[in-house]
N, C-alpha and C positions, 0 to 999 in steps of 0.2 A: 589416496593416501592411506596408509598403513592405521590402522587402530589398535591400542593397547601395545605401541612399538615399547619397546626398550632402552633404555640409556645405557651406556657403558663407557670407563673411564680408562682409558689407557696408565698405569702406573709405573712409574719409569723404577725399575729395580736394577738399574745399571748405571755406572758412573763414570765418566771420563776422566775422573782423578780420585789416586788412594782413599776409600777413607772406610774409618770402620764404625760407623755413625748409621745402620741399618736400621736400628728402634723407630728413626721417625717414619720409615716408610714404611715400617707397620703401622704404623699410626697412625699413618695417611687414609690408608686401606679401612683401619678402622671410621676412620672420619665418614669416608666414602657409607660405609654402612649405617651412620646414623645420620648422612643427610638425605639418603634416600635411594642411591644409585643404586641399580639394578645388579649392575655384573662388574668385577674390576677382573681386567684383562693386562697380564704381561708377557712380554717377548723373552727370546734367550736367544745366544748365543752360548755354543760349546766352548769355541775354540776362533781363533783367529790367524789368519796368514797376515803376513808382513806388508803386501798389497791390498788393497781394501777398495781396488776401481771398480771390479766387476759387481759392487751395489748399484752403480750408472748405467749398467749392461742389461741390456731388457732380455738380447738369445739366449741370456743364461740364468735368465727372475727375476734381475736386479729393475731398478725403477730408474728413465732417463732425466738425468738430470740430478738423482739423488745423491743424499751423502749421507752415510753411514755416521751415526752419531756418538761413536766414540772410536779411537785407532786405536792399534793390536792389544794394545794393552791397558784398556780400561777394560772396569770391573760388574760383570754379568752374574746375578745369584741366578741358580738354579730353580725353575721356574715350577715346578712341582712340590719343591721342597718350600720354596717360600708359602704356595699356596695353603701348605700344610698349615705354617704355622701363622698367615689369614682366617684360616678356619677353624682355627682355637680361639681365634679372641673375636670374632664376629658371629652374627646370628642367622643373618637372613640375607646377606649378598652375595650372588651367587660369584664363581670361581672361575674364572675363564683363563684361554691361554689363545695369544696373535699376535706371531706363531710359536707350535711348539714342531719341532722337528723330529716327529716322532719317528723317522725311519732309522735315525744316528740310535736308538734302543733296542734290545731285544726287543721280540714282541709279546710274549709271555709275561717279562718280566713287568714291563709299561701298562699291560693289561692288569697286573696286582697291583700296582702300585697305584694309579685311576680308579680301581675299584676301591681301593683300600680309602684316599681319599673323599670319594664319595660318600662313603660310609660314615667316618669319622664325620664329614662335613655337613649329613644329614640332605644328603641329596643336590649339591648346589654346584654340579660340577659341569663344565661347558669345554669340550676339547677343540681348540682350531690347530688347524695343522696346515702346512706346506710344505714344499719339497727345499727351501733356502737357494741361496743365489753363491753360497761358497763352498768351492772343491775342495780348502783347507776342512772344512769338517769333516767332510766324507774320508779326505783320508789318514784322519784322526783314528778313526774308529776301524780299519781298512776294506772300508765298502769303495764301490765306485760310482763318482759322481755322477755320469751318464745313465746311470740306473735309479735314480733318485726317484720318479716316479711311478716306477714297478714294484721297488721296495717298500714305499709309503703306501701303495695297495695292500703289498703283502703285510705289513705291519697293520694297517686298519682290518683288514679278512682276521687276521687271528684273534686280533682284541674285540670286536663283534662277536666271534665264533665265542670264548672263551663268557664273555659277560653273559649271553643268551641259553650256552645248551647245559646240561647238566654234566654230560658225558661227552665230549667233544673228539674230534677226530680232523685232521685236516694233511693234503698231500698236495705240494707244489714241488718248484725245484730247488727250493731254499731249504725248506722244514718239512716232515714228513710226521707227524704222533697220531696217536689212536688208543682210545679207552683216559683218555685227559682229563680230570677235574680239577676244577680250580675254583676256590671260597675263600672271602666271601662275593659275591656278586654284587654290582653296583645296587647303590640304594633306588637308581631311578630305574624302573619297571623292563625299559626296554633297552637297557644300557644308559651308557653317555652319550649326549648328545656330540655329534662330529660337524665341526662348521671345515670347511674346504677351503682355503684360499689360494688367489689365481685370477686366471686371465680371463676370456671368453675365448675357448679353446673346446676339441674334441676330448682331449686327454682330460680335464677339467670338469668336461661337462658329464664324462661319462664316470667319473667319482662323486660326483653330486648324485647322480643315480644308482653309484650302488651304495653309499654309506649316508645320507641322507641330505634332502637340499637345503643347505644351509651353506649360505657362499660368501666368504670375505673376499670381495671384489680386492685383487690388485693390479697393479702397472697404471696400465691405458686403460683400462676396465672401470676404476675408481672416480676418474674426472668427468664423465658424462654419463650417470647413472640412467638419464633416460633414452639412453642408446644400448646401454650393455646388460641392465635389465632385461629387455624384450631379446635381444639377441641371445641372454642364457638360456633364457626363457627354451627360444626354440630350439637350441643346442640341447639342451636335456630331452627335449621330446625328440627332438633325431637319436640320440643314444638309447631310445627306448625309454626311457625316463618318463615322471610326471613331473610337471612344473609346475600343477596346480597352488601345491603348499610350499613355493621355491620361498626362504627365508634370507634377506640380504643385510650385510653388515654394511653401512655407511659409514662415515670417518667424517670429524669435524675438529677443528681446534679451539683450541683454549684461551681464548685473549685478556688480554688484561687493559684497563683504563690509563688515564694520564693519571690518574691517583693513585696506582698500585691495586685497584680492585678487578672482581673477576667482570668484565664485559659481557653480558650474558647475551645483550641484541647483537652483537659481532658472530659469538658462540651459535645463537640458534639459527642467522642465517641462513647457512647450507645445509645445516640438520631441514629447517622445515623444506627447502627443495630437493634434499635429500627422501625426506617422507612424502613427497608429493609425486615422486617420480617410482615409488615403491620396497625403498628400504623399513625394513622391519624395526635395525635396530641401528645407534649413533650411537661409532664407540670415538667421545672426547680424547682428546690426549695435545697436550704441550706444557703450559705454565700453571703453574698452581702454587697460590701462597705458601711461604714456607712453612708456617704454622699449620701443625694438624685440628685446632681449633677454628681457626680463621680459615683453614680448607672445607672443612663441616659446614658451618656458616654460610659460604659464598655459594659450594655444591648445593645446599637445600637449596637455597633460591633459584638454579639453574634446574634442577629438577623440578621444582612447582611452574617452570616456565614453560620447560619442555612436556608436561602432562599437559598443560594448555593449547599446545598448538598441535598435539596432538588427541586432543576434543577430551580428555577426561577431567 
């Protein structure tokens, strides 16, 4: 079992119907910072097609079985921007994103704007990224979808280069610069941290080896962590890779009682077989009382529960 793992809360900044009622889920967020949670983590969406099947389509990312939890036209905040304005009203929980899609940005540009947050936020910035399961984004922006994993290379190689060197330079078949600066530089020493999500694959394993091992297991990867742990495991060291310090996101939900409270032994569950099988960190995410007071409240208690069975 994992020591000193992490908590992290899924915060839903998306809505399946109108509304413009956003204050509480900043609010939420803040809640999350003063019951104790570690990292709060949101998803995005750009853009949306009119079909929304290929979420259930695993040849192309999607999860079998799953459903997309909102249709075309529900409403997604932009997940850097919100983090922004997380990181004005909180102190110490750090800023995560699962996923962000960072190949749909320049990379230059997402490289400043990552930093820039960083900075503002006093170092508390966590990127996870994936390649997304929908062609409508890709050709939103007019990338193509079949490249989606080359591009999310390219977009990590530049934002690494760009965090790291003073004077940068870099030549593929995308982008081509040289004699490059770019300030300020993240607050964290050796960049931002990059979590990778995905499958137990070669393409996967060998992004885990070059932008750092930190892996938000998804698909079939997610359900039997003590199958697809050891299997990343040696997938990164056939890619040439160390798996030594391989860091795993686990996923648990949120339950709630017949009384309307948070279930915390429901909750910890698959967290502790989750940390037993080698995840690092359990990111919560589903029901959470409406009140951001009575969210505070119920999360401390789920946090002093999850430091226990995780021996601190």
């Amino acid at each position: 079992m994992a020591r000193n793992a992490t908590l992290s809360v899924l915060l839903r900044t998306f809505s399946d119907e109108p509304t413009t009622d956003w204050n509480t889920t900043l609010q939420m967020a803040r809640a999350m910072d003063e019951a104790g949670v570690d990292r709060v983590v949101v998803s995005e969406h750009l853009v949306f097609g009119e079909n929304l099947d290929a979420y259930a389509d695993p040849s192309v990312g999607g999860t079998a079985g799953g459903r997309q939890p909102t249709g075309p036209d529900g409403m997604w905040l932009e997940p850097l921007i919100f983090l922004t304005a997380v990181a004005a009203t909180t102190t110490r929980i750090r800023l995560g994103t699962a996923v962000l899609l960072a190949a749909l940005r320049r990379p230059a540009v997402l490289a400043k704007q990552l930093a820039t947050l960083d900075v503002l936020s006093g170092g508390r910035v966590d990127l996870g990224v994936g390649v997304g399961w929908q062609r409508e984004e890709y050709d939103a922006v007019g990338l193509t979808f079949e490249d989606r994993g080359r591009l999310l290379d390219h977009t990590l190689e530049v934002c690494q280069l760009l965090w790291t060197e003073q004077r940068a330079e870099y030549a593929s078949p995308e982008l081509t610069f040289d004699g490059i600066h770019q300030m300020p530089k993240p607050l964290q020493p050796s960049g931002i941290p990059i979590w990778i999500s995905g499958t137990v694959n070669k393409r996967v394993a060998r992004r885990l080896s070059a932008f750092g091992t930190r892996w938000i297991p998804w698909g079939p990867a997610i359900t039997n962590l003590d199958e697809s742990i050891p299997a990343m495991r040696q997938a990164i060291a056939d890619a040439g890779g160390d798996p030594a310090g391989l860091q795993v996101q686990g996923s648990a939900g949120l339950k709630k009682t017949a009384d309307g409270g948070l279930d915390v032994e429901a909750c910890l569950a698959p967290a502790a077989r989750q940390l037993a099988a080698g995840a690092t960190d359990i990111r919560f995410g589903g029901w959470l009382p409406e009140q951001p007071e009575q969210a505070a409240e119920q999360l401390a208690v789920l946090v002093s529960a999850f430091r226990e069975i995780d021996g601190r």
